[in-house]
MARTI-228859 format. One record per residue (C-alpha): residue in three letters; x, z, y. Coordinates in steps of 0.001 Angstrom, whole numbers, plus 500000, padded with zeros to 6 digits. Layout:
BEGIN
ala_X_Z_Y
...
% end
This chain:
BEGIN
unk_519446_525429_446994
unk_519112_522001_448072
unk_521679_520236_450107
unk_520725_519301_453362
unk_521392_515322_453862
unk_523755_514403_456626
unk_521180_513156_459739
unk_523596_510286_460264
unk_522622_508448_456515
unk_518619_509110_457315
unk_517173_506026_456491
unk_514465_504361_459297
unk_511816_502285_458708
unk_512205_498510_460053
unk_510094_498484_463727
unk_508216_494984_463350
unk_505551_493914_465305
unk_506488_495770_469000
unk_507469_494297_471842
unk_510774_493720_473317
unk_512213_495614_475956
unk_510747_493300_479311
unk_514284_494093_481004
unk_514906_492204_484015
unk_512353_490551_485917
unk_512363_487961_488705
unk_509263_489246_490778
unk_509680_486271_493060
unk_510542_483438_491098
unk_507535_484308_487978
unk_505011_484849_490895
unk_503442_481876_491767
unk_500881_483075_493820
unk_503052_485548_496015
unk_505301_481965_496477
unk_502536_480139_497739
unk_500891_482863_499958
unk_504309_483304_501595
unk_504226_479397_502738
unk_501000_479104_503263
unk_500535_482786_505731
unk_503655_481702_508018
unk_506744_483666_505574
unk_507839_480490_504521
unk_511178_480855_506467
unk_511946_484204_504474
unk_511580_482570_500871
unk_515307_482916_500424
unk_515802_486437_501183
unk_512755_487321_499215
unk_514066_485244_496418
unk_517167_487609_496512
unk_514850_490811_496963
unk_512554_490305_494130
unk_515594_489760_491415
unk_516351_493101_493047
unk_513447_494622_493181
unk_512842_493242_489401
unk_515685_494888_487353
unk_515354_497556_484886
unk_518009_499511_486856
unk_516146_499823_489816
unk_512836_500355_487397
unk_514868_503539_485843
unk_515397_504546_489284
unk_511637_504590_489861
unk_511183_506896_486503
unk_513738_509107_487523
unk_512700_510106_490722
unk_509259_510474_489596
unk_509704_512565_486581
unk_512327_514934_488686
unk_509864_516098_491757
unk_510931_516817_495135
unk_511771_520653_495520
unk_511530_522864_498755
unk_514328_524675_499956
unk_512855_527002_502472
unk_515957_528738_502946
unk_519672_528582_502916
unk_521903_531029_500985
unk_522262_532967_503682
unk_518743_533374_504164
unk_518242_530735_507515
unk_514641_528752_507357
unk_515678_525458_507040
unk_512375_523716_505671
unk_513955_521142_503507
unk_513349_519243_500932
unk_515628_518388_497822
unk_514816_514859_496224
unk_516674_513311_493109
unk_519680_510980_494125
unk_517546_508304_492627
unk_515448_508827_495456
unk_518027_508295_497346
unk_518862_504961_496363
unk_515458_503551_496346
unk_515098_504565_499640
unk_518440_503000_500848
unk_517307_499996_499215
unk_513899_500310_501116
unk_515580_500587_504411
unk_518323_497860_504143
unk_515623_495396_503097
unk_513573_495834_505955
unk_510817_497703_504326
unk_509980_499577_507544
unk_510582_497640_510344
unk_511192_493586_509192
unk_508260_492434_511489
unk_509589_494625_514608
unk_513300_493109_514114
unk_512134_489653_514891
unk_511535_487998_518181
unk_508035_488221_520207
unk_505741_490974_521531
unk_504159_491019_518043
unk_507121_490701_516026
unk_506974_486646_515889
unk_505572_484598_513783
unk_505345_485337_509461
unk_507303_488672_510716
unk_504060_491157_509332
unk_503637_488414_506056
unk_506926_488591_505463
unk_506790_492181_505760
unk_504278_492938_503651
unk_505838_490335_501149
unk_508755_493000_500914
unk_506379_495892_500395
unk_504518_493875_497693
unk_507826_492987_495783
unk_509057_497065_496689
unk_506004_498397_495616
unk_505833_496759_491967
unk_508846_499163_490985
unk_507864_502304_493312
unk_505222_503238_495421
unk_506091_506537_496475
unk_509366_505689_498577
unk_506705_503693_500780
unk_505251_506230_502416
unk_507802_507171_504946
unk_508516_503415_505037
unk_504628_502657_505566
unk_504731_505379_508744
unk_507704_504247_510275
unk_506311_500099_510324
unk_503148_501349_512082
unk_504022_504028_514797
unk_505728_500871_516290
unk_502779_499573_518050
unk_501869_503331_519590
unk_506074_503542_520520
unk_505830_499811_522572
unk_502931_501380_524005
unk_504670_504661_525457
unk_507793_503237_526820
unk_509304_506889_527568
unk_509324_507860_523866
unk_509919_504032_522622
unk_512854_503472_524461
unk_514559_506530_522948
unk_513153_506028_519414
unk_512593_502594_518610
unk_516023_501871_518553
unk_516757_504359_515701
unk_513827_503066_513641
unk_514853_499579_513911
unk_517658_500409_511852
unk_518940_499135_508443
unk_520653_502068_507556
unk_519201_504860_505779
unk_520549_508524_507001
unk_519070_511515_504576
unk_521261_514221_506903
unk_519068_516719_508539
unk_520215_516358_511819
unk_519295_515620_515259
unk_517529_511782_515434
unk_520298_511046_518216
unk_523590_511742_515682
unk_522191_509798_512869
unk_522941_506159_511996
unk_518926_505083_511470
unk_515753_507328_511567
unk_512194_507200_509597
unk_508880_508624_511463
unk_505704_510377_509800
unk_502155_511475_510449
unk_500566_514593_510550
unk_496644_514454_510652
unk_494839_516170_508271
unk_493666_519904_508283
unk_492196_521768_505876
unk_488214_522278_507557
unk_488353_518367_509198
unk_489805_516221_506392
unk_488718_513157_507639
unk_486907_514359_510705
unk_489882_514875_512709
unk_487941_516082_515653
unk_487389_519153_513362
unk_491297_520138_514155
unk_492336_523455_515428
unk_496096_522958_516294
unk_496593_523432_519794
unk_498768_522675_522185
unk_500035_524340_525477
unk_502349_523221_528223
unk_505921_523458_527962
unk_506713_523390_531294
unk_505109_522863_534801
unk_504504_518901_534051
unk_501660_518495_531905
unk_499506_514853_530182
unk_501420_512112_529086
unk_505348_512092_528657
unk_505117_515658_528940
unk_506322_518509_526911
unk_504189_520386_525187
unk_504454_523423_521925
unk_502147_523058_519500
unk_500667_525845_516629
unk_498189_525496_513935
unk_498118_524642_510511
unk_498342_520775_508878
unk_497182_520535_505313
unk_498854_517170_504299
unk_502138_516222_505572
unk_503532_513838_504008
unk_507363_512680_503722
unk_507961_516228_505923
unk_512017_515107_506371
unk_511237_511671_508366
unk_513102_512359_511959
unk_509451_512860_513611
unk_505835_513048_513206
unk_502719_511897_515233
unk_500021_514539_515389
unk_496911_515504_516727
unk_496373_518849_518784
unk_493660_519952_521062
unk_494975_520712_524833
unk_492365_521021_528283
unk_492114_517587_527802
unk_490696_517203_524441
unk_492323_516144_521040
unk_496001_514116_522412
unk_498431_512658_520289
unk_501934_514216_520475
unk_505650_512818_519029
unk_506869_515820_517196
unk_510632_515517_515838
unk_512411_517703_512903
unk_514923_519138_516037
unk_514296_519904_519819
unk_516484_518070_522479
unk_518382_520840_522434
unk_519619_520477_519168
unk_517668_523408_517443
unk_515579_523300_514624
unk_511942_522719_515728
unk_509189_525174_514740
unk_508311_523042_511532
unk_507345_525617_508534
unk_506804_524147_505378
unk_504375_526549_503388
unk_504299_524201_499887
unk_504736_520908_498521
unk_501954_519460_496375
unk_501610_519302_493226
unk_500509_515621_493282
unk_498262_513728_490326
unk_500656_510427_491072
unk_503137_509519_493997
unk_505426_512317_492608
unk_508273_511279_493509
unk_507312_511510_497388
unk_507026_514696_498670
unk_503661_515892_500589
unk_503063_519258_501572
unk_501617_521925_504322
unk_503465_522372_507405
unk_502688_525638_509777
unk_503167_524802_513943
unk_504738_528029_515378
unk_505397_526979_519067
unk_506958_523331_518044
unk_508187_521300_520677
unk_506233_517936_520980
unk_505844_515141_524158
unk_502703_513483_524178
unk_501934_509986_523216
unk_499196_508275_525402
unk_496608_509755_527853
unk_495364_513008_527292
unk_491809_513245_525142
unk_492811_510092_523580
unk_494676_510561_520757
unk_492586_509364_518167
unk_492507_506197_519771
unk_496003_506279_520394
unk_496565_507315_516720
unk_494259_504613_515488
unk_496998_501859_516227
unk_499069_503604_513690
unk_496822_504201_511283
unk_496028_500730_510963
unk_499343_499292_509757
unk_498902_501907_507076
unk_495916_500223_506255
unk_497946_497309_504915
unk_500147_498983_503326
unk_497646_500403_501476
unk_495755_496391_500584
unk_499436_495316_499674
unk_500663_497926_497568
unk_497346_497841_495805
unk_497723_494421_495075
unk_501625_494856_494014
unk_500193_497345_491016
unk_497793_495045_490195
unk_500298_492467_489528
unk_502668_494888_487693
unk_499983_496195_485637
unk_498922_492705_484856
unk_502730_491655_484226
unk_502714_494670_481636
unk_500006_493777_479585
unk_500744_489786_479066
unk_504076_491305_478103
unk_502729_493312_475788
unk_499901_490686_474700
unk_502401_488380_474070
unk_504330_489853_471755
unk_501964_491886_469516
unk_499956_490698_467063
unk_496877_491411_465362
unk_494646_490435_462643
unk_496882_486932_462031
unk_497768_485898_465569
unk_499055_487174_469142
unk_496684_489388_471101
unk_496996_487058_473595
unk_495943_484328_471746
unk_492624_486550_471117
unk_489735_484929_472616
unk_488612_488283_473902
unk_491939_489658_475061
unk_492244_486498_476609
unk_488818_487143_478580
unk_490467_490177_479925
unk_493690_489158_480790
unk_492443_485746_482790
unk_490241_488287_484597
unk_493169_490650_485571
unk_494831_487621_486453
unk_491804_486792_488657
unk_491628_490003_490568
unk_495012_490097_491013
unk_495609_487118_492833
unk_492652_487551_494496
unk_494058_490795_496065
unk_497403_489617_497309
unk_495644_486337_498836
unk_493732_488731_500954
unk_496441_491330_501531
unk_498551_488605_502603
unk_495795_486736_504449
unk_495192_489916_506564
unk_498842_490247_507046
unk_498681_487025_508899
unk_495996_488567_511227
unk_498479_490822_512641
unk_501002_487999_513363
unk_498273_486473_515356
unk_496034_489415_516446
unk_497154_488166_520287
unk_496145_484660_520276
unk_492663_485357_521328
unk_489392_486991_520746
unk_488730_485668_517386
unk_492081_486306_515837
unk_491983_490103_517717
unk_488353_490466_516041
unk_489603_489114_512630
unk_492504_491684_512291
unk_490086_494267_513586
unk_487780_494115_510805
unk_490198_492052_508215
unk_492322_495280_507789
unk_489587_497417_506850
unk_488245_495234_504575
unk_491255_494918_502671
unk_492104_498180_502414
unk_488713_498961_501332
unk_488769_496873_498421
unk_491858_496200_497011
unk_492388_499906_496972
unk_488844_500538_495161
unk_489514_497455_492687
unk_493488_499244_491841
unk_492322_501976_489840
unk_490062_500302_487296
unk_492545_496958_486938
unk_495384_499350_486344
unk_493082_501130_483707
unk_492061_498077_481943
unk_496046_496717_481724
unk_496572_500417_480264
unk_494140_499983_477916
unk_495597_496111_476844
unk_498688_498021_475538
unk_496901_500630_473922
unk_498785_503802_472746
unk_501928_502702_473896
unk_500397_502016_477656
unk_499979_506265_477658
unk_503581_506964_476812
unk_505444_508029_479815
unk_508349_505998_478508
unk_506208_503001_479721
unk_505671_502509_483735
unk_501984_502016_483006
unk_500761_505994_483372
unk_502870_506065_486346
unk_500817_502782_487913
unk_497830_504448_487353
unk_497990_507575_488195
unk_499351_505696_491864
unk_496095_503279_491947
unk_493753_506047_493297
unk_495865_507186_496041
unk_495344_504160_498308
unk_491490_504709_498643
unk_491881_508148_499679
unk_494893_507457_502246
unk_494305_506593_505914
unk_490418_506694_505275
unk_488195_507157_502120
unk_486103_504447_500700
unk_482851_505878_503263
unk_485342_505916_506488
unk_486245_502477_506030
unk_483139_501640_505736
unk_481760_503175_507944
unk_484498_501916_509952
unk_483626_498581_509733
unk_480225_499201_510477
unk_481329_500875_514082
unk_483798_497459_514435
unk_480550_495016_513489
unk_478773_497632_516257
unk_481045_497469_519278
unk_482676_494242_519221
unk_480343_491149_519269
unk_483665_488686_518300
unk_483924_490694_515268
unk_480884_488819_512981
unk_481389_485340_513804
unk_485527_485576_513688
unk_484720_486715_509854
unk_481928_484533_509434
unk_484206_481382_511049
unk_486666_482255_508652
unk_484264_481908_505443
unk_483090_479041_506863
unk_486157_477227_506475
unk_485968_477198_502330
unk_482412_476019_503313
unk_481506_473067_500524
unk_483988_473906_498236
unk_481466_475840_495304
unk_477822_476155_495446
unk_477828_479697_494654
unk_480693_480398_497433
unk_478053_478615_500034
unk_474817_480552_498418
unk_476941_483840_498802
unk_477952_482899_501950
unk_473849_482643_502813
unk_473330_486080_501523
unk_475902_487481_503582
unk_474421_486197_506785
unk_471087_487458_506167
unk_472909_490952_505297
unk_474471_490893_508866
unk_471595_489945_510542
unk_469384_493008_509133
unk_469925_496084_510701
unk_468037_498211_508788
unk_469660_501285_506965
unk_472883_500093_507198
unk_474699_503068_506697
unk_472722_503341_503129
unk_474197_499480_502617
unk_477761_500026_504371
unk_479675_499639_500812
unk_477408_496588_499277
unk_477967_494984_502779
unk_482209_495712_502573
unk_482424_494443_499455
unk_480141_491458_499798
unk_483118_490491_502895
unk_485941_491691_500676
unk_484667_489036_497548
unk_483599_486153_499839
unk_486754_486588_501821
unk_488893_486533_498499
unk_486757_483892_496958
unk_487203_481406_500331
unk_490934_481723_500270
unk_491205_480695_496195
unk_488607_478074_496777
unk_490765_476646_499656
unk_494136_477393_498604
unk_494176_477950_494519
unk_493829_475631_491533
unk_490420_474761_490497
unk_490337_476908_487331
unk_491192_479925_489218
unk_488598_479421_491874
unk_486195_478257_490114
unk_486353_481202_487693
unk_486689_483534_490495
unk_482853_482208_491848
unk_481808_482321_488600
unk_482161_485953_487942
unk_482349_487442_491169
unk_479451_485253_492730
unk_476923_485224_490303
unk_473989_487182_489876
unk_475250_489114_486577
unk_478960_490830_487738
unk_479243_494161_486863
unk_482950_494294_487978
unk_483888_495481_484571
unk_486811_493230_483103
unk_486819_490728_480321
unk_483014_489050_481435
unk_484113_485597_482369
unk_481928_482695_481008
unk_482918_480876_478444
unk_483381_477579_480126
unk_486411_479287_481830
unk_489941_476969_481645
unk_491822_480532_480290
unk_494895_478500_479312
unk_495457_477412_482885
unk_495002_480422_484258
unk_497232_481987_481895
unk_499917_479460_482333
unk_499442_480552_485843
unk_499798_484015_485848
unk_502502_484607_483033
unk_506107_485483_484668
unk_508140_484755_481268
unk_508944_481428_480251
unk_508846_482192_476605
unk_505255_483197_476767
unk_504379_479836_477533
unk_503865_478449_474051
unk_501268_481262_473547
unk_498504_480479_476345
unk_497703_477237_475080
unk_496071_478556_471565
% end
């Protein structure tokens, strides 16, 4: 018989040729374009505290934290142990902390803690600045956090359920007890909309509601029973949801316990088992009788609703831009470190076709993310800017979230094999990329969407147009595009058929005027070069060949020690 050998003198090969660890990262100070949209979209004030967040945001720590709490799933407890329905949900302490760190940082509620009736001015950019830098490490944490930022505008709309809540959800402290709202030190808020025969046509619902007492329309009491299919975050304080009374289909403020201090008649039935956004939980949630007041005038709460789902909307452009940038960060990492066949794959004239192009679409996406965030600073300083954010929003959303999912796939596919290890963050970005398109409206609603806001409101075209206008000179395929687009809006013929071709011609032009005003030449130009001709096909890596790809590298690359490869 053969001795075994002792494990501890196995020899191992030498690893050569892989990548360092990227440890720490500084998502503020190796971002030049998040710096410069910050100054230039009114956040310039914040640049300290965002300095402070992204070296926060950026370290492996908090990265771990991220794995952790996606790779150990929420779990329902139903039930205590002595057999009381109490409809929780367990999450892993990582969680926890990510959420904490969410809270404290303003997350959901910067732009409502600062001065003014919209929340003063660079409060929403700065806002969205934090979700971009938040999101890079986790997106799942920001769903509670995205709900919370936009039921503000419906709560300073209903002044008998904003006075009592708004308080709580301006807080910086994050409470996980499940307890009444009143006896904690900070509260989150949620949104209940979707049933299982409406999906997106809401009107579809069945949950009803009935009077709780003699009072009945808005500020009343009501109890509500049906059936939600996707309830997310299900142990934020309350929810906003949609239930048919006389009236038609209201809006109600449902929270976790009655004013009475009993458990409401919440029931969750399962959590999901999600493709991505794992560590959030989502799940379905029976009404049995559940105590609600309702928010707004009676038959009007998808309008009501609407404000919410809005600032959802941007959280959706900005976190789609945030994986972008991560995914991108991953593979120059990787690129830059790696070689193959005699030199760095980043020094590969092909590679380095894709890469510049990530980089492209990248900062493309946060310049309009962060463009549109501006709109909701000034959404009250007139009919243009109103019109602007009315149709800027959906736009974004639109297309950063549709453009997410293939960047992410392409950065995957930069790192190759290792990319599809779980031990990377990579699977975990893309199996998050898809989940903004289908959140707060499909690909066809926004569209469609837009379509109604082109419809309705006359300001709406020539705010958007005015705003293209003012890059106007600055390329010769920006202007021709710019032609196109005109003649698009002006024909009214089958445009439901053209609602997506018309959204993403806005989307590109809009992203393409703020580089060619605001970006350096090589990154503009290559931007109308791709994206404005007459041969994109969107896929990555087609950029012509007169492209400066060592300035746009330079650009792009958050490592110092990279720099000596872009210039090859």
């Amino acid at each position: 018989m053969i001795p075994l050998k002792p494990i501890a003198d196995l020899p191992t090969h030498e690893v050569v040729n892989m990548p360092p660890p990227i440890g720490d990262q500084d998502l503020w100070a190796g971002d030049i374009a998040l710096r410069e949209a910050v100054a230039r979209e009114g956040a310039g004030p914040a640049a300290g505290r965002l300095a402070d967040f992204g070296r926060l945001m950026g370290q492996d720590a908090v990265f771990e934290k991220a794995d952790r709490a996606n790779r150990h799933a929420p779990e329902l407890r139903a039930f205590d142990r002595h057999g009381r329905r109490i409809n929780q949900v367990d999450y892993h302490p990582a969680y926890h902390d990510l959420m904490e760190i969410a809270v404290a940082n303003g997350a959901p509620n910067h732009a409502w803690r600062q001065n003014g009736p919209g929340g003063g001015p660079g409060a929403h950019a700065t806002n969205m600045a934090i979700v971009y830098l938040f999101s890079q490490a986790e997106s799942g944490v920001l769903c509670p956090m995205a709900m919370t930022y936009s039921v503000m505008p419906v709560l300073r709309n209903n002044p008998g359920a904003g006075d009592e809540w708004i308080p709580r959800l301006l807080s910086a402290e994050y409470d996980a007890r499940d307890i009444p709202a009143a006896e904690k030190a900070g509260a989150l808020v949620g949104m209940f909309m979707t049933e299982k025969q409406g999906g997106s046509d809401v009107r579809a619902n069945s949950t009803t509601a009935e009077p709780a007492g003699a009072q009945t329309g808005e500020g009343a009491a009501y109890l509500l029973s049906g059936h939600k299919f996707f309830c997310s975050a299900p142990m934020c304080d309350a929810f906003l949801t949609l239930a048919y009374t006389g009236g038609g289909l209201s809006c109600f403020l449902m929270p976790r316990w009655t004013p009475d201090g009993a458990r409401n008649g919440l029931f969750i039935q399962r959590l999901k088992d999600k493709l991505g956004n794992r560590s959030n939980a989502s799940s379905e949630m029976e009404l049995q009788d559940c105590w609600a007041v309702m928010i707004g005038p009676e038959g009007r709460g998808v309008r009501t609703i609407m404000d919410m789902v809005t600032g959802n909307r941007l959280y959706c452009a900005t976190n789609s831009a945030a994986l972008m940038r991560q995914a991108l960060v991953q593979a120059l990492h990787h690129t830059g470190h790696r070689t193959a066949f005699q030199k760095k794959l980043i020094q590969q004239p092909l590679m380095r076709n894709v890469l510049v192009d990530l980089a492209l679409e990248a900062e493309a996406a946060l310049a309009l993310a962060m463009r549109v965030a501006r709109t909701f600073d000034e959404a009250g300083n007139g009919e243009e800017a109103a019109a602007l954010f009315r149709i800027g929003t959906a736009i974004a959303k639109f297309w950063n979230c549709k453009r997410a999912p293939a960047h992410t796939a392409e950065a995957l596919e930069c790192l190759g094999g290792p990319g599809y290890i779980e031990e990377s963050p990579m699977p975990r970005l893309y199996r998050e990329a898809p989940l903004n398109s289908i959140w707060e409206g499909s690909g066809n609603v926004i569209c469609l969407d837009v379509l109604r806001a082109l419809h309705r409101e006359p300001a709406v075209a020539p705010a958007l147009l005015a705003e293209l206008e003012t890059a106007q000179g600055g390329h010769a395929l920006f202007d021709a595009a710019l032609d196109g687009l005109k003649a698009d809006l002006a024909d009214r013929e089958n445009l439901e058929f053209r609602a997506r071709r018309l959204t993403e011609r806005m989307a590109v032009l809009w992203q393409a005027a703020l580089l060619v005003r605001h970006a350096p030449a090589p990154v503009a130009d290559a931007f109308c070069a791709s994206r404005l001709g007459d041969r994109w096909t969107g896929s990555f890596g087609t950029l012509p060949a007169g492209t400066d790809f060592a300035a746009i590298l330079e650009r792009a690359l958050p490592h110092g020690e990279l720099h000596g490869e872009v210039a090859a």
